[in-house]
C-alpha positions in Angstrom: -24.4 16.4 70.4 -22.5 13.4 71.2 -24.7 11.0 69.3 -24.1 13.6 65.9 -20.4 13.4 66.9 -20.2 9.7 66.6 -22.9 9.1 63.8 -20.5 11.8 61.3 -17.2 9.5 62.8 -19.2 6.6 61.6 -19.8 8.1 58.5 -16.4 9.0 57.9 -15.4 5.4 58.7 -17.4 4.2 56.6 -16.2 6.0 53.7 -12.4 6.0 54.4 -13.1 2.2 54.3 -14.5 2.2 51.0 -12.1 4.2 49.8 -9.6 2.1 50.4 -11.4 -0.7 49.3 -11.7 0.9 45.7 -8.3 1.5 46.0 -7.8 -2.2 46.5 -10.0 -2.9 43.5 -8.5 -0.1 40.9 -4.9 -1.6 41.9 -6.5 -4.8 41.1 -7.4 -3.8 37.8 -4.7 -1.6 36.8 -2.8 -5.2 37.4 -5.5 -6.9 35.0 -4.6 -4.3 32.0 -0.7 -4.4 32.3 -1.0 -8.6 32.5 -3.6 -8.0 29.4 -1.1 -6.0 27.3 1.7 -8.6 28.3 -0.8 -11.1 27.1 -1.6 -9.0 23.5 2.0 -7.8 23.1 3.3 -11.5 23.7 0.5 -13.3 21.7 1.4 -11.2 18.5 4.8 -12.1 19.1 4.2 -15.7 19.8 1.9 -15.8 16.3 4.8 -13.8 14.3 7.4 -16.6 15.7 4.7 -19.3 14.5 4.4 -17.4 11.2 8.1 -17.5 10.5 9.0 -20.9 12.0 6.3 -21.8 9.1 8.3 -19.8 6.5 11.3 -21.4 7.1 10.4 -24.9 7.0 8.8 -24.2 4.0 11.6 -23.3 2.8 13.6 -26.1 4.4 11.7 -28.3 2.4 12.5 -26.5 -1.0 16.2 -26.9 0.0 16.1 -30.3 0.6 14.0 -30.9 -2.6 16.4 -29.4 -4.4 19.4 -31.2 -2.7 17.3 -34.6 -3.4 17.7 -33.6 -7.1 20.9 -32.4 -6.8 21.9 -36.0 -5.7 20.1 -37.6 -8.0 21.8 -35.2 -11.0 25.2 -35.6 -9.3 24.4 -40.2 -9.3 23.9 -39.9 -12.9 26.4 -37.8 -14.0 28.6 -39.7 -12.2 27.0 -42.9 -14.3 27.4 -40.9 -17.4 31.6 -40.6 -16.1 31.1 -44.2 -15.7 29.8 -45.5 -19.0 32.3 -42.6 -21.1 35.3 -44.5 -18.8 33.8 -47.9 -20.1 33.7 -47.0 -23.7 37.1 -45.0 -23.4 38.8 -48.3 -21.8 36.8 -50.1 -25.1 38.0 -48.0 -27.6 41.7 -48.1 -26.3 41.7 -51.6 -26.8 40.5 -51.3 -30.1 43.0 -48.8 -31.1 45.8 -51.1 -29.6 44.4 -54.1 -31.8 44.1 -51.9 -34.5 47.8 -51.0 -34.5 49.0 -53.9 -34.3 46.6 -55.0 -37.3 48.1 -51.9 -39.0 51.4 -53.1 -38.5 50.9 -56.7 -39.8 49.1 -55.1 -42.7 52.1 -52.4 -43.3 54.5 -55.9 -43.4 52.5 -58.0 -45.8 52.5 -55.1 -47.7 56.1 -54.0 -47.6 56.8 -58.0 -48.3 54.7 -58.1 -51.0 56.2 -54.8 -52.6 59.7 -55.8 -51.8 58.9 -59.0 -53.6 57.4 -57.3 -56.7 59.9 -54.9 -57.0 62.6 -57.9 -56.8 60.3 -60.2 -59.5 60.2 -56.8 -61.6 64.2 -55.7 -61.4 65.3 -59.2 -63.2 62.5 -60.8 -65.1 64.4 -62.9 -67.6 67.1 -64.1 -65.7 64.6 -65.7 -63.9 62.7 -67.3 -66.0 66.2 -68.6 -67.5 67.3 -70.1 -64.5 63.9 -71.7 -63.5 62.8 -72.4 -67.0 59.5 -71.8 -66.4 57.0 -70.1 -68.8 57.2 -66.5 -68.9 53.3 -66.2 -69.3 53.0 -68.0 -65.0 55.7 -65.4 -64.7 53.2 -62.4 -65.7 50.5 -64.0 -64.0 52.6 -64.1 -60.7 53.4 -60.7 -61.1 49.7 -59.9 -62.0 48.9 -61.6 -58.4 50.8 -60.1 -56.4 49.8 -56.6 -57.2 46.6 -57.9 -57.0 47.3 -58.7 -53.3 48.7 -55.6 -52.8 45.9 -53.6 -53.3 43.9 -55.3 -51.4 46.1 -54.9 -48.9 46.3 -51.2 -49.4 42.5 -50.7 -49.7 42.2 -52.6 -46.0 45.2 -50.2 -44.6 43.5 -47.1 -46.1 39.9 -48.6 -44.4 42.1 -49.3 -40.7 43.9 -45.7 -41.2 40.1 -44.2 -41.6 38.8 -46.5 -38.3 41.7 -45.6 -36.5 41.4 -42.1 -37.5 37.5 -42.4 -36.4 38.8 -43.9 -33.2 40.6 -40.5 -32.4 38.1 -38.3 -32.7 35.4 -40.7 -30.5 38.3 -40.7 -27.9 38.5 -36.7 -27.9 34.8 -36.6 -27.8 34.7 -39.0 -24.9 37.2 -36.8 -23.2 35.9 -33.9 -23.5 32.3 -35.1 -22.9 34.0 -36.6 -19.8 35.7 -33.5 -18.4 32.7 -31.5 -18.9 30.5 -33.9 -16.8 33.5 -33.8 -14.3 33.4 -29.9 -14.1 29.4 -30.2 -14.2 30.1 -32.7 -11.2 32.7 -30.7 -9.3 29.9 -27.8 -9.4 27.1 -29.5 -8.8 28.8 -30.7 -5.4 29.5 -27.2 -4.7 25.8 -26.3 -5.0 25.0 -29.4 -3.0 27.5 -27.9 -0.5 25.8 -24.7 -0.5 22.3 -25.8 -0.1 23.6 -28.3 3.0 25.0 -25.7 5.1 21.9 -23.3 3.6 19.6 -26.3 5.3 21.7 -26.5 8.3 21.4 -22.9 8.9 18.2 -22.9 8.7 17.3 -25.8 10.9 19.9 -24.0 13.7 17.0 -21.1 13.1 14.3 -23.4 13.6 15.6 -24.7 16.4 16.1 -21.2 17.7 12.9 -20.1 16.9 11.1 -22.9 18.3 12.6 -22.5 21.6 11.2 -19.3 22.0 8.2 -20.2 20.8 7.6 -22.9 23.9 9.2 -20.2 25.9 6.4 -17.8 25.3 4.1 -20.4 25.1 4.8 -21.0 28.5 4.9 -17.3 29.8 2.1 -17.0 27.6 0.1 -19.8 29.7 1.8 -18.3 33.2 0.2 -14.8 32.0 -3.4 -16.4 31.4 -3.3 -17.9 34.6 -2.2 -14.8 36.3 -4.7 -13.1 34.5 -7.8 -15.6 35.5 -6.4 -15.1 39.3 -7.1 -11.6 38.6 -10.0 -12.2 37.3 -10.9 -13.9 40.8 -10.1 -11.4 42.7 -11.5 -8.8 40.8 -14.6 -10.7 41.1 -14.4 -11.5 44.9 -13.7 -7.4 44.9 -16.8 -6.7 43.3 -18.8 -8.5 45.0 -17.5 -7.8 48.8 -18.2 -4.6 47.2 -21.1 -4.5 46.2 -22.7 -6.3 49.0 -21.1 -3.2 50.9 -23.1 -1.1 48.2 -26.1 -2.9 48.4 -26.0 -2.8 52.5 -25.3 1.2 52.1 -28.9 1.9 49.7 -32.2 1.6 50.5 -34.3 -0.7 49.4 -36.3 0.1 45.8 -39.3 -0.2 47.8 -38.4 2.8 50.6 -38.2 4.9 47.6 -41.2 6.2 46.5 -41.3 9.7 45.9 -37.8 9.6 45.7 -37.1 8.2 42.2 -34.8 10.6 39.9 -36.5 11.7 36.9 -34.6 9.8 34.0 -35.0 13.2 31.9 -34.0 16.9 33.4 -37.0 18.9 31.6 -39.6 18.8 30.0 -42.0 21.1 27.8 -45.2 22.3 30.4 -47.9 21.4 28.0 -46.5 18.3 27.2 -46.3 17.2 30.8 -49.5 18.1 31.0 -50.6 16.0 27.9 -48.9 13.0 29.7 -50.3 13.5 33.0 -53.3 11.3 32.7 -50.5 8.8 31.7 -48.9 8.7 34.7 -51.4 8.3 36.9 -52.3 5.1 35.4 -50.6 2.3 35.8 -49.4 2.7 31.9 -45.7 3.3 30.2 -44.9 6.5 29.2 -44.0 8.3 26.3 -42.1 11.2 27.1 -41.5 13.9 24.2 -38.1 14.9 24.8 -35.1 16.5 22.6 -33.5 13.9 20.5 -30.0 13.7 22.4 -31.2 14.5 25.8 -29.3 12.5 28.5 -31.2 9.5 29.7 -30.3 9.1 33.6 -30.9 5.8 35.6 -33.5 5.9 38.2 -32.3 3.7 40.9 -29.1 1.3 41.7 -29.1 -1.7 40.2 -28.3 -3.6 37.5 -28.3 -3.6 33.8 -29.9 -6.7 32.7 -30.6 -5.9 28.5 -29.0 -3.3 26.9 -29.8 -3.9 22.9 -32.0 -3.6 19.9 -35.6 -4.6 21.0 -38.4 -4.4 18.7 -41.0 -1.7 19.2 -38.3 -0.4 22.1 -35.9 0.3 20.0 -32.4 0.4 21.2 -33.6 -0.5 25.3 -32.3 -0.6 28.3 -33.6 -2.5 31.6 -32.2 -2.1 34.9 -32.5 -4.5 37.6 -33.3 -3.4 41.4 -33.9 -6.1 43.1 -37.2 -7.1 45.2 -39.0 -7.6 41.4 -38.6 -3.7 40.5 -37.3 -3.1 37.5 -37.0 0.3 35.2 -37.4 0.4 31.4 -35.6 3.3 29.4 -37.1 2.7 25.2 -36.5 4.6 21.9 -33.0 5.8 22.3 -30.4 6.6 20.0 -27.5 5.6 21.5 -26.9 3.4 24.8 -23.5 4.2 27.2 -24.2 1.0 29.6 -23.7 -2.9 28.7 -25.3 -5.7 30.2 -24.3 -6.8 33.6 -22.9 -3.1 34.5 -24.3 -2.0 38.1 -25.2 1.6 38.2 -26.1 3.8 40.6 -29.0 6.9 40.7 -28.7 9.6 38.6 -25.9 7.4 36.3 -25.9 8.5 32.6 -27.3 5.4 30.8 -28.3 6.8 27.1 -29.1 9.5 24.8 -32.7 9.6 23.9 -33.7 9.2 20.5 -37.0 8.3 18.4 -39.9 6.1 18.7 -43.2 5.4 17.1 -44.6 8.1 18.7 -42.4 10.6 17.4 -38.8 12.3 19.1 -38.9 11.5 22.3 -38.0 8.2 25.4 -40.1 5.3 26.6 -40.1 4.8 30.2 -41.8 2.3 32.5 -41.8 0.7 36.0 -42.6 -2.8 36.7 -43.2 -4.7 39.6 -43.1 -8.3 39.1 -43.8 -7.8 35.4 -46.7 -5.7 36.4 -46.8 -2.0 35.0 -47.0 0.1 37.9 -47.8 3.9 38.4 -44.9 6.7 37.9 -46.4 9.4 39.6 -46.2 7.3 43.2 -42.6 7.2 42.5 -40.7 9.7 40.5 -40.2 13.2 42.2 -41.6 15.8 40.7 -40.8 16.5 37.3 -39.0 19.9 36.2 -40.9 21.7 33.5 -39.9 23.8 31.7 
């Protein structure tokens, strides 16, 4: 009575302690997902900073393309103001020379009128007093209107260049205020575009910063997460040596397999009898859909598309045994998964053989027997 006593307080011991140890284990990974949704949450972050750090020096560059050519409009413009100046500061000293050749001109010819009209108002009394022939008088007179003209055709042709000289000046000015309000704008814009390119470098700057922050809570989160990782691991395996010292070994269990099917059709168990009693694999007619149930403990060590096997699954129980589940339709384990007796592992499908699951033991590669194993199989 006492030995039952202490063999159940053993028991319950035993189990308290492993509950407490998967309590240790789920805390651990509850940790692992909240760190892996920081991760996710701050990596898209981190990659939507990246994305519009990009953006903006992209369009950084634009701005201060576009301020190089705004410089470069602004330089010759300027030049333009420059060379209009140049020819204005030309052309005013070719009006002032101008005027005063218009004012010799209108002297000569004031002179030479003033001395016509004189020769003109007393003709004879002249010639009387200076006895000279009246025919060099006529020719004088002849001369000097001559002169005159002349004189008159140049003022008319310095009236028409000074006239000419006017309106190039009021071109010039105007030319030259409208490259001065072209100027006056164009250094607006250039303002504009400066403290647009500011701006945006302030924003860069920003950005930046909280990209190398995030960068580094990113890193701090990864190692976080591969300490978790650890742990997890050292978990699993402290656990699972506590597992492994709690089952019996695969070779203690014969005649105490599960059955990796629940039923099965009497006639065709008896159709497959002869099967397993040889040392053969077994084809097992089954519904398609039928849940496919682990054997044994141990360890998933292929869980894929196999040719001939169809979508398989191999399990791992140490000391060579292993358990083959074939032809299924649709597999709930991956590799490297431990699993434990009776564990749901598939859904049976369709083989070569027609709707049903492949199943096989193997010892050291060798195909052994299933009826020295499994327990006795339900029929139907």
């Amino acid at each position: 009575m006492q030995r039952s006593i202490l063999i159940f307080f053993l028991i319950i011991c035993v189990f308290l302690f492993f509950v407490s140890f998967m309590k240790v284990i789920n805390a651990a990974d509850g940790r692992l997902v909240k760190v892996r949704k920081k991760i996710a949450v701050l990596d898209q972050s981190l990659s939507l900073d990246k994305l519009k750090r990009a953006d903006i020096e992209k369009r950084i560059f634009l701005i201060e393309s576009n301020i190089k050519q705004a410089n470069v409009l602004i330089i010759n413009n300027q030049n333009n103001i420059n060379d209009k100046k140049l020819k204005l500061i030309n052309l005013k000293e070719k009006q002032q020379q101008l005027k005063k050749n218009l004012f010799k001109q209108r002297q000569e010819i004031n002179r030479y009128i003033k001395t016509i009209f004189l020769m003109g108002r007393e003709p004879y009394l002249k010639l009387i007093f200076s006895q000279q022939d009246p025919k060099l008088f006529g020719r004088m007179q002849h001369y000097f209107q001559y002169i005159m003209k002349a004189n008159l055709a140049r003022l008319e042709q310095a009236e028409q260049t000074e006239q000419a000289l006017n309106e190039t000046k009021a071109t010039l000015l105007v030319e030259k205020k409208q490259l001065e309000r072209l100027i006056k704008q164009q250094e607006i814009d250039l303002k504009k575009l400066s403290h647009d390119k500011q701006l945006k470098d302030q924003l860069v700057t920003i950005i930046s910063t909280s990209i190398d922050e995030k960068s580094k809570r990113l890193v701090d989160l990864y190692k976080n997460e591969k300490r978790l990782l650890a742990l997890i691991e050292q978990l699993d395996q402290e656990s699972l040596k506590f597992v492994q010292s709690q089952v019996k070994s695969f070779s203690l269990m014969k005649k105490q397999l599960l059955c990796p099917f629940n039923y099965i059709n009497y006639d065709q168990a008896i159709k497959n009898l002869v099967m397993l009693r040889k040392n053969k694999p077994v084809f097992i007619p089954i519904k398609k859909g039928s849940q496919v149930q682990a054997a044994y403990y141990g360890q998933i060590v292929f869980a894929n598309q196999l040719k001939g096997y169809g979508q398989l699954v191999i399990i791992d129980h140490a000391e060579g045994y292993m358990s083959l589940y074939g032809y299924n339709q649709k597999l709930l384990v991956s590799k490297g998964q431990w699993i434990s007796a009776g564990d749901l592992i598939a859904l049976s499908g369709q083989g070569s053989e027609g709707i049903g699951m492949y199943f096989e033991l193997r010892h050291n590669n060798q195909v052994v027997s299933l009826k020295d194993w499994c327990q006795k199989i339900n029929l139907a």
